[in-house]
Residue frames as qw, qx, qy, qz and C-alpha x, y, z in Angstrom:
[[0.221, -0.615, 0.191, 0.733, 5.52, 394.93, -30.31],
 [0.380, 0.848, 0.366, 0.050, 4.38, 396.60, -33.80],
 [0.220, 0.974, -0.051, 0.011, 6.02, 398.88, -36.16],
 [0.404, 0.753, -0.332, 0.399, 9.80, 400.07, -35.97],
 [0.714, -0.638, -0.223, 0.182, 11.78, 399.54, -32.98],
 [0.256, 0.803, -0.441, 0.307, 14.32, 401.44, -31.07],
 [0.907, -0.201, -0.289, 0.230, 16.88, 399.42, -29.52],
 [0.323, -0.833, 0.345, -0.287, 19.34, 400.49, -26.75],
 [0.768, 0.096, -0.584, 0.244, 22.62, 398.41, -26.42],
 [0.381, -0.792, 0.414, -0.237, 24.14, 398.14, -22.77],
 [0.660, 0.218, -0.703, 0.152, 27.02, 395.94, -21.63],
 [0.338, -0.009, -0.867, 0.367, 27.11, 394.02, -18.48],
 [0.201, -0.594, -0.768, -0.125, 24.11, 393.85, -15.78],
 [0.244, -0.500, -0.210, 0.804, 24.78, 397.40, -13.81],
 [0.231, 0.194, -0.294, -0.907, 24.80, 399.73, -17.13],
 [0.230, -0.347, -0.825, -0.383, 21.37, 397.15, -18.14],
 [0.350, -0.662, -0.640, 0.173, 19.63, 398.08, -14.88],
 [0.144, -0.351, -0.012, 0.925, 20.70, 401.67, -14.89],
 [0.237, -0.053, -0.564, -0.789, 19.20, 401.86, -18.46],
 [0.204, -0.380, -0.830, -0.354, 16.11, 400.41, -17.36],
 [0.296, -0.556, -0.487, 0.605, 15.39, 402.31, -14.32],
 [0.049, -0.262, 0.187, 0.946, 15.84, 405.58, -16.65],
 [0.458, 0.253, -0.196, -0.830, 13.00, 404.74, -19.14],
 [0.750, -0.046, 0.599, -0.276, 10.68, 401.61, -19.74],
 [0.113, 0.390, -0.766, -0.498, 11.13, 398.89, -21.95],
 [0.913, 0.122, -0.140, -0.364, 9.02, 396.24, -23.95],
 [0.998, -0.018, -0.018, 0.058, 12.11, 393.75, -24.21],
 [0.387, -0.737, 0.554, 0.006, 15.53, 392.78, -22.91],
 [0.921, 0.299, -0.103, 0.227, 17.73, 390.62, -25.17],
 [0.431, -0.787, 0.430, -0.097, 20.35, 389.20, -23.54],
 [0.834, 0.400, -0.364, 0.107, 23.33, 387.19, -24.89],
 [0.707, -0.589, 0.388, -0.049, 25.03, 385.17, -22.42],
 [0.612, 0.503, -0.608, 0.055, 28.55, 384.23, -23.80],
 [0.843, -0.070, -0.461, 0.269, 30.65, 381.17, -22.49],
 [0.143, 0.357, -0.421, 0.821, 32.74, 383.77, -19.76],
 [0.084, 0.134, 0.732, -0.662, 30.98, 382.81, -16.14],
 [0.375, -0.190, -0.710, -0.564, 28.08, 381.34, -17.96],
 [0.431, -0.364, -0.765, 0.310, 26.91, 380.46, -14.24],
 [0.088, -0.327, -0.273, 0.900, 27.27, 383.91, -13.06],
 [0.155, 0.179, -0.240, -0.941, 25.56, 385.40, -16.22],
 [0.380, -0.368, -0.726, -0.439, 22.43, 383.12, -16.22],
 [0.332, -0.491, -0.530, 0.607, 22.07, 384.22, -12.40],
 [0.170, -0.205, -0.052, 0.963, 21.80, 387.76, -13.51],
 [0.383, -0.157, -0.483, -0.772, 18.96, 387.24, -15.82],
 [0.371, -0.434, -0.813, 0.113, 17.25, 385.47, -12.82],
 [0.174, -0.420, -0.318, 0.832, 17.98, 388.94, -11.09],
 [0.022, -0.047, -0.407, -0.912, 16.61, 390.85, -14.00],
 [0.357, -0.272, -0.866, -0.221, 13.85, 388.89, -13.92],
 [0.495, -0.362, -0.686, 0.391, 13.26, 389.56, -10.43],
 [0.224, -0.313, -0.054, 0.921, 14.00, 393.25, -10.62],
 [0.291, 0.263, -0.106, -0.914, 11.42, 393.93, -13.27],
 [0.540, 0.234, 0.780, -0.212, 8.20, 391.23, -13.37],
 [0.594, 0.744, 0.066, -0.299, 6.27, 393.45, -16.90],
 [0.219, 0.750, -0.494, -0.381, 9.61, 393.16, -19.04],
 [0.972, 0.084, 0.221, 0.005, 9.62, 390.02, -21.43],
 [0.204, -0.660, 0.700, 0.183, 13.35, 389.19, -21.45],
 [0.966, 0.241, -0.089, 0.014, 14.46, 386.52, -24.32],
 [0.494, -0.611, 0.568, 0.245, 17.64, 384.79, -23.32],
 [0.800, 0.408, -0.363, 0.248, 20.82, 383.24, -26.14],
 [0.965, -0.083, 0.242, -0.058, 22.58, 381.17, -24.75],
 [0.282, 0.698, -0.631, -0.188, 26.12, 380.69, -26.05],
 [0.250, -0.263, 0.889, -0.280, 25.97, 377.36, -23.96],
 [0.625, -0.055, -0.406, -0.665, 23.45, 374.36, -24.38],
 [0.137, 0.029, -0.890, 0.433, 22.75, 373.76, -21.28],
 [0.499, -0.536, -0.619, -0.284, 19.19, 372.33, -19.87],
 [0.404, -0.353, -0.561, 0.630, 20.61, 372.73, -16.33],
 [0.061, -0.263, -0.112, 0.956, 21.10, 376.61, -17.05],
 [0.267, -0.234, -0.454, -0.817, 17.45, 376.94, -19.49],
 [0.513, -0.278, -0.761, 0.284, 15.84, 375.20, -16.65],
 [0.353, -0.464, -0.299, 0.756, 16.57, 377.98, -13.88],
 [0.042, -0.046, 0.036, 0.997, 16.08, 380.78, -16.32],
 [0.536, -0.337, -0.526, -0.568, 12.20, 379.49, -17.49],
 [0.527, -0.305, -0.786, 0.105, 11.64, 378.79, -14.19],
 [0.251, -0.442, -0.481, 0.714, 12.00, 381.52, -12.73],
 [0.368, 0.780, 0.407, -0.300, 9.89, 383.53, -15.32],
 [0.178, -0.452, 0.551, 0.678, 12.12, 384.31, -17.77],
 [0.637, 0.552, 0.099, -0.529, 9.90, 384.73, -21.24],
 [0.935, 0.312, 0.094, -0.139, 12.44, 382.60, -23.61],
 [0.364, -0.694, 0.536, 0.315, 15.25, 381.27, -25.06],
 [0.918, 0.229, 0.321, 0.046, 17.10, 380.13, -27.55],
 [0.726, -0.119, 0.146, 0.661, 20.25, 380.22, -29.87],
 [0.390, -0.475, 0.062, 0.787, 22.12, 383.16, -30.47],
 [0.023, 0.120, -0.663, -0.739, 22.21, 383.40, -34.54],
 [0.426, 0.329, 0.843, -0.017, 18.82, 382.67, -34.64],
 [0.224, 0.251, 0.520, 0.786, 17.25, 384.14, -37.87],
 [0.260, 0.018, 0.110, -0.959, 14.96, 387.68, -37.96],
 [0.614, -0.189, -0.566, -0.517, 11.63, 385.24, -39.14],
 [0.547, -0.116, -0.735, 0.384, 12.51, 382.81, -36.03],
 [0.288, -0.028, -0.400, 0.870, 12.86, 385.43, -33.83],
 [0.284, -0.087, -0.233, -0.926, 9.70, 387.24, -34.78],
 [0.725, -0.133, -0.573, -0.357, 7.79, 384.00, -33.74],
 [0.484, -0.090, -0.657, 0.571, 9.41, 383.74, -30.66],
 [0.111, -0.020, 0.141, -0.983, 8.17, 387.15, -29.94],
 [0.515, -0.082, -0.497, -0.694, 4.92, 386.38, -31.00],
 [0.683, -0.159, -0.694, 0.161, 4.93, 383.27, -28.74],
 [0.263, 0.037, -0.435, 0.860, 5.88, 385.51, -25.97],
 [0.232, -0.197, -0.060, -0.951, 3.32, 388.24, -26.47],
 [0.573, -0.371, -0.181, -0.708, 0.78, 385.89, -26.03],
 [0.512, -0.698, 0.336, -0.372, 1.74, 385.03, -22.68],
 [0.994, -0.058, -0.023, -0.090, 3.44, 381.82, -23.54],
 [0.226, -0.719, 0.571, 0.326, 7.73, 380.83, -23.03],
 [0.771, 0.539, -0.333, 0.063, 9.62, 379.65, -26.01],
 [0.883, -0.221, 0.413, 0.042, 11.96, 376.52, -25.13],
 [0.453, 0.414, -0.671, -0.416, 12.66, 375.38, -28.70],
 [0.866, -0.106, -0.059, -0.486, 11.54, 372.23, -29.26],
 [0.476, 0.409, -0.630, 0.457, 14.72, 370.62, -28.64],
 [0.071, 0.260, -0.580, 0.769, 15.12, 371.99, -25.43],
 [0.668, -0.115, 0.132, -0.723, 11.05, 371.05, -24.45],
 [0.889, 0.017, -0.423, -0.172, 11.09, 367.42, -25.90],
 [0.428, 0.248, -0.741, 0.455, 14.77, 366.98, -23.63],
 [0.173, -0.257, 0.553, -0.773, 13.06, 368.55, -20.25],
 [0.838, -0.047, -0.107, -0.533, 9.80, 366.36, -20.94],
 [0.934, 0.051, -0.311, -0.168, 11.49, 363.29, -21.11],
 [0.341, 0.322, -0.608, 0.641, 13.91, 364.14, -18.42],
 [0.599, -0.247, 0.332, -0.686, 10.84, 364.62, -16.17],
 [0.850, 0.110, -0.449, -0.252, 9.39, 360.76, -17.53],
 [0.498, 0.300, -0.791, 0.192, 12.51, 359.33, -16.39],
 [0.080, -0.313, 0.685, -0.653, 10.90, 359.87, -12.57],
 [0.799, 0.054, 0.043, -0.597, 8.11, 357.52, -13.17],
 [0.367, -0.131, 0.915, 0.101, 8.73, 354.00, -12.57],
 [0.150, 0.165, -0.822, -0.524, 8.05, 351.95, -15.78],
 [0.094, 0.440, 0.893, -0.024, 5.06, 350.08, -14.17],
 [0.217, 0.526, 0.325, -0.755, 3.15, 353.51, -13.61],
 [0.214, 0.419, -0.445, -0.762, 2.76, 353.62, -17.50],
 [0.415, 0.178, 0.883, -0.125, -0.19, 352.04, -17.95],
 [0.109, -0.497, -0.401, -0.762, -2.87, 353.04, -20.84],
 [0.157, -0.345, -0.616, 0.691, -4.40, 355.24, -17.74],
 [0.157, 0.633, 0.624, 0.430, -7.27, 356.96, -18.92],
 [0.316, -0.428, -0.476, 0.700, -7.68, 360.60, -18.89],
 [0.247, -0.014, 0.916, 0.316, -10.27, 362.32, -18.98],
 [0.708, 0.594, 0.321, -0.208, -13.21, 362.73, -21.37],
 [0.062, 0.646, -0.584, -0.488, -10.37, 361.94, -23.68],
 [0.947, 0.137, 0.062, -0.284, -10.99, 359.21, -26.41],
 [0.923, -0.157, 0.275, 0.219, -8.83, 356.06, -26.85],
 [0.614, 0.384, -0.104, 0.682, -6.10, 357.14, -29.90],
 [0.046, -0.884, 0.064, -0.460, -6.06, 360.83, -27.59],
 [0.656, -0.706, 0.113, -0.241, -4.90, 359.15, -24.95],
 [0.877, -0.191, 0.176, 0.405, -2.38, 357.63, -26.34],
 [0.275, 0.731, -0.131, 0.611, -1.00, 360.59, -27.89],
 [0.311, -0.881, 0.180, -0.309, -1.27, 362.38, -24.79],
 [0.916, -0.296, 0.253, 0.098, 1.02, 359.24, -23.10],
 [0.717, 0.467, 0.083, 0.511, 3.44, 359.58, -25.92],
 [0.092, -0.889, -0.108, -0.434, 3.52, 363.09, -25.35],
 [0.478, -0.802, 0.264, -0.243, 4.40, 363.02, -21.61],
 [0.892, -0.247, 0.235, 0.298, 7.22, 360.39, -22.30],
 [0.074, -0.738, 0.378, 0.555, 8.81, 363.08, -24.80],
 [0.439, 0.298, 0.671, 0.519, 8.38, 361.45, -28.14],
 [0.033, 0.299, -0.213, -0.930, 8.04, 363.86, -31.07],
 [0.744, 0.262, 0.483, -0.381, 5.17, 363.95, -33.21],
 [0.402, 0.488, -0.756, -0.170, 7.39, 361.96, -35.90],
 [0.167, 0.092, -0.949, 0.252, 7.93, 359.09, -33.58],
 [0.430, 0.190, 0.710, -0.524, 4.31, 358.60, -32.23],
 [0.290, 0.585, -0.473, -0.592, 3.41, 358.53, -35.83],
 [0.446, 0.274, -0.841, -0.137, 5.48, 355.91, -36.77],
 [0.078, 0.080, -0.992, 0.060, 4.39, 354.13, -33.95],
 [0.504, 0.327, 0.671, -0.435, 0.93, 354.65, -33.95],
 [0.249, 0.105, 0.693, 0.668, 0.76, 354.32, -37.96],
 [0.179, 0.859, 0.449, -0.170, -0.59, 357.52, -38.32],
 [0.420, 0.591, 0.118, 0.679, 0.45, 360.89, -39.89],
 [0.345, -0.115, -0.302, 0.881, 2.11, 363.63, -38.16],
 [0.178, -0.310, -0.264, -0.896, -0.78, 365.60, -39.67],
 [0.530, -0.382, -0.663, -0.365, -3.02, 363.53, -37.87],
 [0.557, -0.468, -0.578, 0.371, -1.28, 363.75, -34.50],
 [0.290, -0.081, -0.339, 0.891, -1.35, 367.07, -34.50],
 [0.460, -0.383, -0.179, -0.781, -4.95, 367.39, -34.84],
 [0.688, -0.407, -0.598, -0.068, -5.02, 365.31, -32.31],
 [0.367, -0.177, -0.384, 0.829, -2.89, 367.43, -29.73],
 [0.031, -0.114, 0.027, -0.993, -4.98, 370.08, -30.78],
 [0.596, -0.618, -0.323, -0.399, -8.49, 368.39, -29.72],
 [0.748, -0.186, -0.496, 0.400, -6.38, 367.34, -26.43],
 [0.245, 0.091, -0.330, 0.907, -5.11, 370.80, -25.39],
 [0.406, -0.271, 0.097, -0.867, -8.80, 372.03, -25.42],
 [0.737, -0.383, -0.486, -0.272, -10.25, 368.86, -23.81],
 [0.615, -0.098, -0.361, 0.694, -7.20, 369.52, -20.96],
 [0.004, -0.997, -0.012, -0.079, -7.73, 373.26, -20.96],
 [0.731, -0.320, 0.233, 0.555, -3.62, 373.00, -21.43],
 [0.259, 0.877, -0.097, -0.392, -2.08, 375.90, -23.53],
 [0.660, 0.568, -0.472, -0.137, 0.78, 373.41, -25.18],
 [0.762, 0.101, -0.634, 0.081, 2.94, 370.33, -25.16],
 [0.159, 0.521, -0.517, 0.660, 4.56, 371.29, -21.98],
 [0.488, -0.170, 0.445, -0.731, 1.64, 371.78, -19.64],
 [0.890, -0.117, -0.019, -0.441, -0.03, 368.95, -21.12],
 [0.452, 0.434, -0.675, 0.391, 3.35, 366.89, -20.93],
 [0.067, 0.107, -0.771, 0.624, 3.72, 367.62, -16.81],
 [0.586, -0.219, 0.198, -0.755, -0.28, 367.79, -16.25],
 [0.788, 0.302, -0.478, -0.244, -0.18, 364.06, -17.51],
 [0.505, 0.418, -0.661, 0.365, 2.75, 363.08, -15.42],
 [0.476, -0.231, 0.435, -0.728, 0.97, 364.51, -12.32],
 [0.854, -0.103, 0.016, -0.509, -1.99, 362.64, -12.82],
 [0.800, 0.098, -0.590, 0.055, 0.16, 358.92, -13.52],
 [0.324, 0.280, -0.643, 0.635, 2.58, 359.90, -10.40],
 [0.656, -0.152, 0.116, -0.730, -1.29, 361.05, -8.36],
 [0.908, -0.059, -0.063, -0.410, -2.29, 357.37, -9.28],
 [0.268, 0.721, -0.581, 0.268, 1.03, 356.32, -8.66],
 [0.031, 0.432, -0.495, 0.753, 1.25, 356.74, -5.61],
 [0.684, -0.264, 0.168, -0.659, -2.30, 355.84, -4.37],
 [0.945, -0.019, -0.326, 0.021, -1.82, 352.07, -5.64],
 [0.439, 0.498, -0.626, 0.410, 1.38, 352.12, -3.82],
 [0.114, -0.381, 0.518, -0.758, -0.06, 353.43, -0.57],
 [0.804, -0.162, -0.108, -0.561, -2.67, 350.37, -0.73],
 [0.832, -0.148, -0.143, 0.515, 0.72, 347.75, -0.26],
 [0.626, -0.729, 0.036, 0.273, 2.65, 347.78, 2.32],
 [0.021, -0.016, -0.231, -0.973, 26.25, 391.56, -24.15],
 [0.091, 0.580, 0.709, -0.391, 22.08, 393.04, -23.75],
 [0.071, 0.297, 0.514, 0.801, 19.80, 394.34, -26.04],
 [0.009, 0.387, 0.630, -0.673, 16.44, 396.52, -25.33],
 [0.047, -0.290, -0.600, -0.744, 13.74, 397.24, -27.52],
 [0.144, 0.508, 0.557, -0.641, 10.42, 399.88, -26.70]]
């Protein structure tokens, strides 16, 4: 989205889908307050559902993985806090546009390393993957256990600068578009090899 915008307020999800049905929109900001937080992250699933082209950014009044979870899953274009600042926001958008969801990194590093946890401890070997070169591979390992790139850093005594030229030969040796995908593509592949050894023993805004 370019230039000026015109925004269109509606309250609750009836007068939101009325309004959209009437004329098309580029985006659907949607502020879910703490009042049947359950009910009102359901609705943006419906939204969602009701109009595939429209990139809907969700706030959250809550900080809840359970409820960011359900909305990015089900195609929901982003999220993140309420108050967040016009620069932020503008990047988010950006992020969006070019076909990717915004998490925050918060909310990405938590769901990464909430996936990890389902990998038994042996599976984490140095498992090679690949045309990736030794230090990549341990990034990428880091990576899919939800360390930041602060903490792989420190423990591979390197610079943050460094690991992030290293994520950034990794995403194009992966064809992976960011942390995420290369995160779960990673996990696959340990839980893939996993497995095989096992099986050898026995209030809404609008803007156009």
């Amino acid at each position: 989205m370019s230039g000026r915008a015109e925004l269109t307020r509606t309250t609750g999800q009836q007068e939101t889908l009325d309004q959209l049905a009437k004329e098309p929109y580029d985006y659907c900001f949607v502020y879910l307050d703490e009042a049947q937080f359950s009910r009102k992250v359901e609705d943006v699933v419906a939204l969602r559902n009701a109009h595939a082209n429209l990139n809907i950014i969700a706030f959250p009044y809550l900080r809840s993985q359970t409820a960011g979870i359900r909305m990015l899953s089900a195609g929901v274009n982003a999220q993140c806090p309420p108050f967040v600042k016009a620069e932020q926001l503008s990047l988010i958008m950006s992020v969006v546009e070019s076909g990717e969801i915004w998490g925050g990194k918060e909310f990405i590093q938590s769901l990464i390393a909430q996936s990890a946890k389902n990998i038994p401890e042996e599976h984490w070997e140095q498992d090679e993957l690949g045309s990736l070169s030794e230090r990549e591979n341990a990034v990428a390992l880091l990576v899919s256990r939800g360390s930041s790139n602060k903490v792989i850093a420190t423990q591979m005594n390197i610079t943050e600068r460094t690991v992030k030229a290293h994520l950034t030969a990794i995403y194009k040796k992966l064809a992976v578009k960011d942390r995420l995908a290369l995160a779960l593509l990673v996990q696959q592949h340990i839980k893939s090899h996993g497995s095989a050894d096992e099986t050898q023993s026995p209030d809404q805004l609008m803007a156009h």
